[in-house]
C-alpha positions in Angstrom: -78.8 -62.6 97.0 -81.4 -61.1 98.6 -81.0 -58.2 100.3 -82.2 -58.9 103.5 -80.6 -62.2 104.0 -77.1 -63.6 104.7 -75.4 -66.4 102.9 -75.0 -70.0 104.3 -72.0 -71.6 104.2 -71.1 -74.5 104.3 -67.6 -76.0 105.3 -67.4 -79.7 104.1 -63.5 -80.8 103.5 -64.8 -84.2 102.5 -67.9 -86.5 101.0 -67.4 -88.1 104.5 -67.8 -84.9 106.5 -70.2 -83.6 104.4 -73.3 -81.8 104.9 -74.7 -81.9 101.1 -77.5 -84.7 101.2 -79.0 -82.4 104.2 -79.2 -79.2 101.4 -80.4 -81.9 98.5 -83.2 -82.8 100.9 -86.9 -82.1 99.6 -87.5 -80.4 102.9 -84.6 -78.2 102.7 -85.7 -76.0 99.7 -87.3 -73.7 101.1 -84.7 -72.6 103.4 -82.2 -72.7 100.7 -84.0 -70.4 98.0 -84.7 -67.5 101.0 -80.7 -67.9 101.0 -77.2 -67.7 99.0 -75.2 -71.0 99.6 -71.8 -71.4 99.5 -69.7 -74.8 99.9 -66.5 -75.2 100.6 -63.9 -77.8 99.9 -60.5 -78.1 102.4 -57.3 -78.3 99.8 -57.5 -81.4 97.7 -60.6 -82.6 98.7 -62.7 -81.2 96.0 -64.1 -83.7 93.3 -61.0 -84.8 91.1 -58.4 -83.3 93.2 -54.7 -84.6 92.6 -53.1 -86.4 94.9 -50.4 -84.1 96.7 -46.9 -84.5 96.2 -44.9 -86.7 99.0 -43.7 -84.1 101.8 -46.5 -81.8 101.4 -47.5 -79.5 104.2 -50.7 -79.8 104.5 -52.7 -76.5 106.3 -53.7 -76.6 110.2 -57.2 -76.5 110.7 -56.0 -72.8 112.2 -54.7 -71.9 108.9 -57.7 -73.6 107.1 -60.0 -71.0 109.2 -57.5 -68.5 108.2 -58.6 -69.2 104.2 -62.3 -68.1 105.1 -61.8 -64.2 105.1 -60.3 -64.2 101.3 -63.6 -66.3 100.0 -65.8 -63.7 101.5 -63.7 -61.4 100.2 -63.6 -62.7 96.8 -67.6 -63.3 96.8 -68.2 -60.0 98.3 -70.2 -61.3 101.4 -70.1 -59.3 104.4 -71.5 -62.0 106.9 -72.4 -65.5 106.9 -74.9 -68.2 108.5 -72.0 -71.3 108.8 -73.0 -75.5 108.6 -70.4 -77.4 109.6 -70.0 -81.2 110.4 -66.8 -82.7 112.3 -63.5 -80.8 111.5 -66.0 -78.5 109.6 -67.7 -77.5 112.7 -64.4 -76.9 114.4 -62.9 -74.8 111.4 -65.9 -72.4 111.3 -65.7 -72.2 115.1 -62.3 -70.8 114.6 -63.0 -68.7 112.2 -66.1 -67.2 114.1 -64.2 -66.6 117.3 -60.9 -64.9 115.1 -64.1 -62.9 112.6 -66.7 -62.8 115.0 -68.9 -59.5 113.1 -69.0 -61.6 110.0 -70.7 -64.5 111.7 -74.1 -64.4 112.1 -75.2 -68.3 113.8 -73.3 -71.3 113.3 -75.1 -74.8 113.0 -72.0 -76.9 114.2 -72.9 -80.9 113.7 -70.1 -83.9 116.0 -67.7 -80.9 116.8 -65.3 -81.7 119.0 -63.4 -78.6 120.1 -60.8 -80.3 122.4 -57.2 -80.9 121.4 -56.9 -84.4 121.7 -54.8 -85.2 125.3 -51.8 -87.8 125.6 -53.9 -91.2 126.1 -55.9 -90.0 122.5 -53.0 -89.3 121.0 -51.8 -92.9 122.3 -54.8 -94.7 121.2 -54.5 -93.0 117.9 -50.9 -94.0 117.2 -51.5 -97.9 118.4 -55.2 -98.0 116.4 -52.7 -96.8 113.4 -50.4 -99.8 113.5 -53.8 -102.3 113.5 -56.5 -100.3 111.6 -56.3 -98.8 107.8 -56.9 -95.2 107.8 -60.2 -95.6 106.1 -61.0 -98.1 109.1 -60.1 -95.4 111.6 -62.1 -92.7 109.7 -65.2 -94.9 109.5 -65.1 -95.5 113.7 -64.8 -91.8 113.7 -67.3 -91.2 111.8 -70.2 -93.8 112.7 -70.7 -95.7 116.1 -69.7 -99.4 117.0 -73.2 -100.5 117.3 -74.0 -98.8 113.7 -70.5 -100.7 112.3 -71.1 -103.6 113.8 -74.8 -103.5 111.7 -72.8 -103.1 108.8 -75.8 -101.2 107.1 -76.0 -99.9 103.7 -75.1 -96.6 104.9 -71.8 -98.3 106.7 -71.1 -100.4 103.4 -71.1 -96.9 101.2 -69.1 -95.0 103.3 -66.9 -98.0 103.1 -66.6 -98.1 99.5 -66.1 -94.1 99.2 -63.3 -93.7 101.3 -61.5 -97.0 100.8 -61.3 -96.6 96.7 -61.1 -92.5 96.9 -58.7 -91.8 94.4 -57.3 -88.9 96.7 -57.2 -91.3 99.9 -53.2 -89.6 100.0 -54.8 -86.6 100.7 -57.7 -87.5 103.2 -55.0 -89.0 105.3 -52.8 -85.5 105.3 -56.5 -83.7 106.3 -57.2 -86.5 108.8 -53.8 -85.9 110.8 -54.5 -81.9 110.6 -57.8 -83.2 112.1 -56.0 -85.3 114.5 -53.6 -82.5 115.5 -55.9 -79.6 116.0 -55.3 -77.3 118.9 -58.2 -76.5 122.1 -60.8 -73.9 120.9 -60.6 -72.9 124.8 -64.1 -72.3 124.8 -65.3 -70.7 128.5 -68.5 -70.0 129.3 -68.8 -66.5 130.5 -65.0 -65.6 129.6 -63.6 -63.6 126.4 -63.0 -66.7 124.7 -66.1 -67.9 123.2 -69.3 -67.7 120.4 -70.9 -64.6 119.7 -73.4 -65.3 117.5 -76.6 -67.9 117.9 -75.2 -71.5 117.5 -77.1 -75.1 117.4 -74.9 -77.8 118.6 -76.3 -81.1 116.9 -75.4 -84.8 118.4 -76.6 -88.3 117.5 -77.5 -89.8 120.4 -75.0 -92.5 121.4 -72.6 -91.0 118.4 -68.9 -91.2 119.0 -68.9 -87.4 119.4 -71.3 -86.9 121.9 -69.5 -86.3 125.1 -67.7 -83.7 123.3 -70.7 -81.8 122.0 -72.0 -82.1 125.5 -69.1 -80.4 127.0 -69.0 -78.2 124.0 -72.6 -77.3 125.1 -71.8 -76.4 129.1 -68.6 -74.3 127.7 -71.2 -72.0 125.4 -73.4 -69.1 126.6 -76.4 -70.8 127.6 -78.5 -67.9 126.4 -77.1 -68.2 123.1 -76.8 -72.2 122.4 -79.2 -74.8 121.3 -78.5 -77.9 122.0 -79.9 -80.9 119.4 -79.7 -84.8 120.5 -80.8 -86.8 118.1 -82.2 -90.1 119.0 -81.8 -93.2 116.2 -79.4 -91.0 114.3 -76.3 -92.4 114.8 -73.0 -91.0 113.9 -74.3 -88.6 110.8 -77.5 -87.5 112.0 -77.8 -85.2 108.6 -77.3 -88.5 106.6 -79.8 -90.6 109.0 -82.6 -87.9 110.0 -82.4 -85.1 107.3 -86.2 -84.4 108.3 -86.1 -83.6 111.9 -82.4 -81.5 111.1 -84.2 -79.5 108.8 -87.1 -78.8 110.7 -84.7 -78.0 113.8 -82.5 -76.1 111.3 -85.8 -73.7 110.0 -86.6 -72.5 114.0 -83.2 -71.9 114.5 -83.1 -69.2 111.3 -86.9 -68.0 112.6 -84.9 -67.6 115.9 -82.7 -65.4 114.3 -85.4 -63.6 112.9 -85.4 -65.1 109.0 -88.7 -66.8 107.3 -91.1 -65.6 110.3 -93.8 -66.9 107.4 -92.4 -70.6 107.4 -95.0 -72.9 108.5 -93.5 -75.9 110.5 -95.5 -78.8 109.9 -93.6 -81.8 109.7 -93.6 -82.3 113.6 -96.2 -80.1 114.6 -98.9 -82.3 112.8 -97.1 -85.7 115.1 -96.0 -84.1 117.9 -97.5 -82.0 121.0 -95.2 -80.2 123.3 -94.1 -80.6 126.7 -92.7 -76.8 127.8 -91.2 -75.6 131.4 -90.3 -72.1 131.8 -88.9 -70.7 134.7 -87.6 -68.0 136.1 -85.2 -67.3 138.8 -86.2 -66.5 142.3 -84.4 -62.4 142.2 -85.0 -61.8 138.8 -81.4 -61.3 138.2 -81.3 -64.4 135.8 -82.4 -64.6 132.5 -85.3 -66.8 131.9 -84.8 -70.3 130.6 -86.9 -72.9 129.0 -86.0 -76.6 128.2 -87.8 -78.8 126.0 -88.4 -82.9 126.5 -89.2 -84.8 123.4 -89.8 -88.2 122.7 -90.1 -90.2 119.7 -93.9 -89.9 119.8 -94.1 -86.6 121.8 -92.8 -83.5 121.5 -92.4 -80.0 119.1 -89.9 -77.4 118.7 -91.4 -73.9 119.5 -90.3 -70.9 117.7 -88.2 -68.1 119.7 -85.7 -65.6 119.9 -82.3 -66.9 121.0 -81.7 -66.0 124.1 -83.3 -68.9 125.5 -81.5 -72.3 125.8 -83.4 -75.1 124.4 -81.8 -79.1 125.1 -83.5 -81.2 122.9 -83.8 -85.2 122.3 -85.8 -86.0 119.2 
């Protein structure tokens, strides 16, 4: 590891949650060399896992934050950069607000850090007596309009979780999911982020009201905010490119690779920048960024700004 940079970890319980083909892109390796990586698997979701016996317990996504501190423990790291997507978002949202010193950003993909109310819980239950529960997974995971397509992308995701042999155990993760408590996150209380975060939506992506309200709970001067247009439901499976170029100013942000040279969208794009700032001075000063799909680039900066941006 070198010496002057964190690790980034990533919290994946599942191939279906997962944020691996965003690290295995071309684009992404010169992030990931200036950085130690570390993935993590929920219990019995790792590659050949055994199913678990009937009756098991499986851990709350509290106790699954809980796990965290022993594996930085055991791998000697003092703080960490965290990717999440879905319940892996929410988990290392947890963990950072319980272990906030050993969190230094969070890149949080579809996180959804409400508790899910009585008419969810409702719909749940009835979709449960129509719908498999690789059916209900894939309309979390994906839009109607994307499953309705019935693209190659749908029709793999299909086949992964409807012949995974440790489906048992997806289902015992997908209630934890299912079950999870609020994160109570208030904007300008005790109860939120400390460290630099980029929120990441598809646009028109199941999640995206909640990453939206997600977004107005944060502290503005510490919270990017990522819509992706044409991404659907996984934008790190459907627009790798634009994540990782978004991903690279977000770690220049934090001061890391001030030498990177962003290029994929500066050479398309041109920028459309307001700044602003407030009438008695009292305020900190704010920018927001407007992009298109034929207009539009990501400026470096320090993270006390908040940046909303559509790309």
């Amino acid at each position: 590891m070198a010496p002057l940079n964190p690790n980034v970890q990533r919290y994946s319980p599942t191939t279906m949650w997962d944020s691996t083909p965003l690290f295995q892109f071309g684009d992404m390796q010169e992030i990931i060399q200036n950085f130690v990586r570390v993935h993590v698997d929920a219990p019995g979701m790792e590659e050949g896992a055994p199913v678990f016996p009937l009756g098991y317990q499986y851990p709350s996504l509290d106790q699954l934050a809980d796990m965290i501190p022993c594996i930085l423990q055991y791998l000697n790291f003092s703080t960490v950069i965290g990717v999440g997507v879905g319940a892996g978002a929410y988990i290392l949202s947890r963990y950072a607000l319980n272990h906030p010193d050993t969190v230094e950003g969070l890149v949080l993909i579809n996180i959804d850090p409400n508790a899910k109310g009585w008419m969810d819980w409702a719909a749940h239950k009835l979709t449960g007596l129509t719908s498999s529960v690789s059916e209900m997974i894939l309309g979390h995971l994906f839009s109607q309009e994307e499953l309705s397509r019935n693209s190659e992308l749908i029709q793999k995701y299909r086949n992964i979780i409807t012949h995974a042999p440790n489906l048992e155990n997806i289902e015992l993760y997908w209630n934890s999911y299912n079950n999870r408590r609020d994160l109570n996150f208030e904007r300008g209380g005790d109860i939120t982020l400390k460290c630099p975060v980029m929120l990441v939506v598809g646009d028109q992506a199941p999640h995206e009201d909640a990453v939206v309200e997600c977004n107005s709970k944060l502290d503005p001067t510490q919270t990017s905010f990522l819509k992706m247009a044409d991404s659907g439901g996984q934008p790190q499976l459907t627009q790798p490119g634009k994540l990782t170029e978004a991903f690279k100013y977000f770690l220049q942000g934090m001061g890391y690779m001030a030498s990177s040279c962003m290029t994929r969208l500066s050479r398309s794009r041109t920028a459309s920048l307001t700044s602003a700032a407030s009438i008695d001075g009292n305020r900190s000063r704010s920018r927001t960024l407007s992009q298109s799909s034929e207009s539009g680039t990501l400026p470096s900066g320090p993270p006390g700004h908040t940046m909303e941006v559509s790309c």
